[in-house]
MIDO-692423 format. One record per residue (C-alpha): x, y negated, z negated. Coordinates in steps of 0.05 Angstrom, whole numbers, m for minus. Example, Ala and Ser with C-alpha at 12.3 -4.5 7.8 and 13.67 -1.06 7.14 Angstrom:
2
246_90_m156;
273_21_m143;
# end
This chain:
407
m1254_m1336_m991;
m1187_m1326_m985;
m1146_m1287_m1029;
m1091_m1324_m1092;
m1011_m1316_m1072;
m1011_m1243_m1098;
m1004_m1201_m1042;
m962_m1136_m1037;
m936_m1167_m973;
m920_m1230_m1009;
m887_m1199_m1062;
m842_m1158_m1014;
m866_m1089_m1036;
m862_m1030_m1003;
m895_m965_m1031;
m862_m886_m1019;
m802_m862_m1035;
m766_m799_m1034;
m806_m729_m1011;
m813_m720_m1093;
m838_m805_m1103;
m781_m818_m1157;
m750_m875_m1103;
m687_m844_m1121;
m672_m858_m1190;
m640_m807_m1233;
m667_m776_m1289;
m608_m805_m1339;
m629_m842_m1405;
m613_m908_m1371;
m651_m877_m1305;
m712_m857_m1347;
m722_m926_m1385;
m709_m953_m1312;
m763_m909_m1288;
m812_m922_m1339;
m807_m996_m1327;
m822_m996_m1258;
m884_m945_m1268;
m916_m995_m1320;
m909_m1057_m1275;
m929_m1010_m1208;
m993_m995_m1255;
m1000_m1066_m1282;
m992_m1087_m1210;
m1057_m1037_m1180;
m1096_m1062_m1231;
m1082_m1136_m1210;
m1093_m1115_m1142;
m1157_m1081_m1153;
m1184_m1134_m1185;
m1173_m1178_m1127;
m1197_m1126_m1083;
m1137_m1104_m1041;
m1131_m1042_m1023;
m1191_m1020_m1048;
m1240_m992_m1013;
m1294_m1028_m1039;
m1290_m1110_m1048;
m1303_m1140_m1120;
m1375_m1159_m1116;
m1368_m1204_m1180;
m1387_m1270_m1171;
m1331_m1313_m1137;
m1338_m1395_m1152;
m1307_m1432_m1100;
m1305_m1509_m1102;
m1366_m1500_m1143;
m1412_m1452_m1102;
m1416_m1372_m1123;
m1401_m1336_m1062;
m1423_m1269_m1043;
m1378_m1223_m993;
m1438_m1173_m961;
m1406_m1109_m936;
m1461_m1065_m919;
m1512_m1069_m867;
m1566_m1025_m904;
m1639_m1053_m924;
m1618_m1039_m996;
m1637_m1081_m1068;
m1592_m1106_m1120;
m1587_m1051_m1174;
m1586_m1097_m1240;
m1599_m1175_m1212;
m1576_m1227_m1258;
m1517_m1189_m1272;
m1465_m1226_m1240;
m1457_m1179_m1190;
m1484_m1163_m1114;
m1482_m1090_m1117;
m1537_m1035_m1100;
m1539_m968_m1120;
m1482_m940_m1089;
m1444_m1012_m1107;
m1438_m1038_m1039;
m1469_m1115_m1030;
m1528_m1119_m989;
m1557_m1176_m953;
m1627_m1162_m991;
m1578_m1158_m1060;
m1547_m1222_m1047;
m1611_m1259_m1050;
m1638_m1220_m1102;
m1578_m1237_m1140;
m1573_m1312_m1122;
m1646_m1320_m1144;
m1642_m1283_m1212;
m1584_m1334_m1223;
m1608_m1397_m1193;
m1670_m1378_m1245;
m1627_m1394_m1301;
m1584_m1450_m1274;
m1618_m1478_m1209;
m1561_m1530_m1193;
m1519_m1470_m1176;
m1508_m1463_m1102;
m1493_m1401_m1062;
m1458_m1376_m1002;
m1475_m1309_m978;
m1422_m1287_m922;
m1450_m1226_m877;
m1400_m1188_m831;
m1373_m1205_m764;
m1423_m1196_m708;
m1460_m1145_m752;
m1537_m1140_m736;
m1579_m1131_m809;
m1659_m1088_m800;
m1702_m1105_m853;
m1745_m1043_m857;
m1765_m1039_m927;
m1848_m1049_m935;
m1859_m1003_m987;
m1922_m1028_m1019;
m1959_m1024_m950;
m1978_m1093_m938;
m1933_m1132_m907;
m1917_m1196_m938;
m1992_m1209_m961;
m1967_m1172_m1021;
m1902_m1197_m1045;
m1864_m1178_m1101;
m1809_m1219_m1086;
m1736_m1213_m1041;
m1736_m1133_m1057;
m1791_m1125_m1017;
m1814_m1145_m943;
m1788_m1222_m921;
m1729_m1245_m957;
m1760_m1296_m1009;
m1711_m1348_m1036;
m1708_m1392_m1095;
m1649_m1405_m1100;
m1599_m1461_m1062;
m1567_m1412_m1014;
m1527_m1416_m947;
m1519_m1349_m907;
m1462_m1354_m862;
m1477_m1309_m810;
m1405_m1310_m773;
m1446_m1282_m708;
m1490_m1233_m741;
m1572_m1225_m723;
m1617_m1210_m782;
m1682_m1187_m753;
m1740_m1142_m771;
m1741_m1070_m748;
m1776_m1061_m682;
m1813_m1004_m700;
m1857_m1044_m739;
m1920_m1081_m708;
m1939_m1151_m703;
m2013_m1169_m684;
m2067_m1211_m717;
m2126_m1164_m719;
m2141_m1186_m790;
m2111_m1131_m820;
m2040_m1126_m860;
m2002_m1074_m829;
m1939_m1043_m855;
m1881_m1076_m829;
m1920_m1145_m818;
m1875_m1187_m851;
m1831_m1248_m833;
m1764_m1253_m837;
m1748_m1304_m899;
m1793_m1351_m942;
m1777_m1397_m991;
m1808_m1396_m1055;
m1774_m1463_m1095;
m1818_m1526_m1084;
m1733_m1559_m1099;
m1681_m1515_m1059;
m1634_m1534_m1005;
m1625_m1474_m954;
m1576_m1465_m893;
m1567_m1418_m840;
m1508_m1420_m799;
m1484_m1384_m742;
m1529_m1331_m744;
m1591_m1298_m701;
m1665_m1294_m732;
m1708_m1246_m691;
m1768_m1215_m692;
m1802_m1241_m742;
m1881_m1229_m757;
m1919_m1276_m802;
m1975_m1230_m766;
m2025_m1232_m816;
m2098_m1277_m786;
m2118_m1311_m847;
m2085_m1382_m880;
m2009_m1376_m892;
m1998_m1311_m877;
m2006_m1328_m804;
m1947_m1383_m815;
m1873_m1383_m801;
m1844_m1314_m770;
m1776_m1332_m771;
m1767_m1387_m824;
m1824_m1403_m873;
m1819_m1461_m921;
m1887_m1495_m950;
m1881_m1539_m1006;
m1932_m1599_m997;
m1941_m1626_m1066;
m1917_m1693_m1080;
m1841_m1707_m1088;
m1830_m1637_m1074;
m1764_m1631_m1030;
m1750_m1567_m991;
m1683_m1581_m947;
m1669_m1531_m885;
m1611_m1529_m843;
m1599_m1492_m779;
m1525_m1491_m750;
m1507_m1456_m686;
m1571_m1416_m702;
m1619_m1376_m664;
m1685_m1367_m677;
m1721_m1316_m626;
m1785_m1273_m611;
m1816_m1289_m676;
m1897_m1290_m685;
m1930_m1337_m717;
m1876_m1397_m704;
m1805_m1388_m698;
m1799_m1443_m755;
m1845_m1471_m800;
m1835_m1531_m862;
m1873_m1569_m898;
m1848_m1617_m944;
m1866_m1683_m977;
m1791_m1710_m990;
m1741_m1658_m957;
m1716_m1657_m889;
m1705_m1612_m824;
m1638_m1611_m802;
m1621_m1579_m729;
m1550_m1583_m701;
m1524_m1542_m641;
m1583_m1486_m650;
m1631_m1450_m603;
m1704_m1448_m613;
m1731_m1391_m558;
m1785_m1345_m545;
m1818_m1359_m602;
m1898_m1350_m606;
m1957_m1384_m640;
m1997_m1305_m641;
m2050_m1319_m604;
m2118_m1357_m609;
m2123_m1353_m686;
m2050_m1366_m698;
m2020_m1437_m722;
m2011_m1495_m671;
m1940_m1486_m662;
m1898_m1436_m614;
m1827_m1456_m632;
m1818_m1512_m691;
m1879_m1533_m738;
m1853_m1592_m782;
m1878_m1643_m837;
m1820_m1679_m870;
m1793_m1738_m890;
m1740_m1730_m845;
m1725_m1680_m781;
m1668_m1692_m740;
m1651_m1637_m677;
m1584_m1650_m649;
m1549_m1623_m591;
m1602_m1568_m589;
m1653_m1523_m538;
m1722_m1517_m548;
m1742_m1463_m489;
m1795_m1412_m467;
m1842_m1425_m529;
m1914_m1413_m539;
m1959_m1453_m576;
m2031_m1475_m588;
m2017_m1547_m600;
m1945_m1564_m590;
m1913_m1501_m556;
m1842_m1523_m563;
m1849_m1575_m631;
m1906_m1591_m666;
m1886_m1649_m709;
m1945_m1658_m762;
m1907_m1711_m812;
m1851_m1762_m819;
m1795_m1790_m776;
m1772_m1741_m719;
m1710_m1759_m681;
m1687_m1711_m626;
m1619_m1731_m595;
m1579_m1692_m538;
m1633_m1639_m534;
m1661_m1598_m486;
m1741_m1582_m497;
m1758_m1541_m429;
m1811_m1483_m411;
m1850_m1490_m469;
m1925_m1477_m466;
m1987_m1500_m501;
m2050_m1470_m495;
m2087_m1538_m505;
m2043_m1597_m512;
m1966_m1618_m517;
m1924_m1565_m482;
m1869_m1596_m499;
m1881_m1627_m565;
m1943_m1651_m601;
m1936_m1712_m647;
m1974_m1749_m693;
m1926_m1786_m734;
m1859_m1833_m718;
m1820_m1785_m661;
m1763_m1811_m627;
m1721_m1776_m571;
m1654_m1798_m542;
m1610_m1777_m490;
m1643_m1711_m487;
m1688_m1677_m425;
m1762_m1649_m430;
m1775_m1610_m364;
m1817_m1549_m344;
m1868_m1547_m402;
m1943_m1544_m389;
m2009_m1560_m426;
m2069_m1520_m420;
m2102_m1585_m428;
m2067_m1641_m433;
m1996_m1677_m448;
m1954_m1631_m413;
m1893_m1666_m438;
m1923_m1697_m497;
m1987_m1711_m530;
m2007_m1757_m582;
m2071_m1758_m625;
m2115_m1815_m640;
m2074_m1822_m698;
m2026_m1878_m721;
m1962_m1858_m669;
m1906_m1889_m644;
m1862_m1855_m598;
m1789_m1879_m576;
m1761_m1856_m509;
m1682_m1883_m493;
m1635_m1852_m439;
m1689_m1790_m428;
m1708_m1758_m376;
m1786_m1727_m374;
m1789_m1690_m307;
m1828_m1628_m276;
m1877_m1627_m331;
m1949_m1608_m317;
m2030_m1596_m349;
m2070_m1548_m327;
m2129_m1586_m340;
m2155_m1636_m269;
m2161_m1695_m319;
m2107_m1679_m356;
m2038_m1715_m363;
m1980_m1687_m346;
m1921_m1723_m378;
m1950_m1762_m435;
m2021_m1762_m470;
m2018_m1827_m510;
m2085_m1840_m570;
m2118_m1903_m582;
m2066_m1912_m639;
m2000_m1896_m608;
m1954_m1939_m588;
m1896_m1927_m536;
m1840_m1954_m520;
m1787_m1944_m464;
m1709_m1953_m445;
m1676_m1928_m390;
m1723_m1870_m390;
m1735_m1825_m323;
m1811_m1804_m321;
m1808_m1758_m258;
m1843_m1702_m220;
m1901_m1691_m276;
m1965_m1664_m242;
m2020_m1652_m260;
# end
């Protein structure tokens, strides 16, 4: 945010003096009342400047409303928790604003007032470990955003301005069926009513590790709130998500919405045989819209670059390409209303079939305008390698390229 008119700069002052700091005034009744004047405003002055945090070596982590949202500046890259949340301020310890505090904070506020929205703002190109696991368990056992994943409940965007949050790589990731330290994803959301954003920013190495139900769910991005009229709303802008286990993002939500603009969605995996469907993007919403995006290099069971489980899907200007499924729908596995337009789904492969797509015997229908399916395959002899179409689905075509899938 930036800073009111009051600026030293602005105000054309310049601090120093003499070798002694009396700026040459002379010690004379009239010099002495002149002197004493200027030390009270110089002192009045500091203390406006502290409060707006210039020249100070720490920022004011009070609470700064702007146009409505509370905004938090983070200035520290440590793994540390807010010291007193609910207090107005972001501050740890040693006072310095955490990412870890700033959510901590934001959700012991939102508690109290959940209309309130919040921007967290991390440092330039600064990369933030999680590392703290201290009850042992991973995210199995979760006390909440001071421990593990980063748990929100509260509506929060985290402007990233080029930095990578990711979990420490000294930590393991396997699904043995047993909660190791460090086994945690990277952020969950724990409001069944919260709007959430991330934007230009880099999720990585994210472990939702842990074999058994939802543990197993979401590495990167996990967001499961299935009840009726329950609306979870997540945004990704100019946002990586990478080399997360267990799906690089997963959301489930009865009346919210998926909202991908200008993102990457890479390397992600499914973890392995017992893991969920999806490699990249597992999604039941009302609404999902990927824009101007690239799904790549993804490993799923069922849908290794999108598995898209509910609702009405609309990809535009995308790129889905080198995705893999172990069974079916390397590129994207749909059993609801998915359309794709002027976008390109090449180089993915199905174990089985629906190299490029796969529908269910369920109630599909499937839109296809200026796109280009091309170099697609399934492993499988019988198996098809651009589109697997159910009983059910219905498909239509226009000005669509179907090229090079083999089988």
């Amino acid at each position: 945010m930036g800073l009111p008119a009051l600026r030293g700069a602005t105000l054309g002052l310049r601090w120093g003096g003499g070798p002694t700091g009396d700026h040459g005034v002379e010690v004379t009744a009239m010099g002495l009342r002149k002197r004493v004047a200027r030390t009270a405003a110089a002192a009045a002055l500091l203390a406006a400047l502290a409060t707006l945090g210039v020249g100070v070596r720490r920022q004011d982590h009070l609470a700064h409303a702007q146009g409505g949202r509370v905004i938090f500046n983070v200035d520290t890259t440590a793994d540390t928790v807010d010291a007193d949340p609910g207090n107005g301020t972001c501050a740890d310890a040693d006072g310095y604003c955490s990412l870890r505090a700033a959510i901590m904070e934001a959700n012991a506020q939102a508690a109290q007032d959940a209309s309130k929205e919040f921007v967290i703002s991390l440092q330039s190109a600064a990369v933030y470990t999680l590392a703290r696991d201290e009850d042992g368990s991973g995210h199995v056992v979760d006390s909440g955003a001071d421990n593990d994943d980063l748990d929100i409940a509260a509506n929060i965007t985290i402007e990233g301005n080029g930095s990578t949050i990711q979990r420490s790589a000294l930590y393991p990731c396997n699904l043995d069926g047993t909660a190791a330290v460090g086994e945690f994803r990277l952020f969950q959301t724990l409001s069944a009513f919260v709007t959430v954003k991330f934007k230009d920013v880099t999720l990585r190495n994210g472990c939702a590790g842990y074999r058994f139900e939802d543990h197993r769910r979401g590495g990167g991005i996990y967001a499961d709130s299935r009840a009726s009229g329950n609306s979870i709303n997540l945004i990704l802008e100019n946002t990586t998500v990478e080399n997360n286990v267990g799906a690089g993002v997963f959301l489930t939500t009865s009346n919210g919405t998926l909202t991908i603009i200008s993102s990457k969605i890479r390397a992600n995996d499914h973890g392995g045989i017992d893991g969920l469907d999806a490699g990249g993007i597992y999604v039941s919403a009302r609404d999902t819209i990927i824009r101007n995006s690239i799904i790549e290099g993804n490993l799923g069971r069922r849908g290794g670059g999108i598995s898209h489980a509910g609702g009405n899907a609309t990809v535009v200007g995308s790129v889905i390409t080198g995705n893999r499924a172990t069974r079916d729908g390397g590129g994207v596995w749909t059993q609801a209303y998915l359309t794709i337009h002027n976008s390109t789904v090449s180089g993915n492969i199905a174990g089985s079939t629906g190299g490029a797509i796969f529908a269910p015997d369920n109630i599909v229908r499937i839109t296809l305008t200026f796109a280009t399916l091309a170099n697609n395959r399934a492993e499988a002899p019988t198996g098809a390698s651009g589109i697997h179409l159910g009983w059910n689905t219905v498909l239509s075509l226009k000005n669509t390229i179907l090229a090079n899938d083999l089988s």
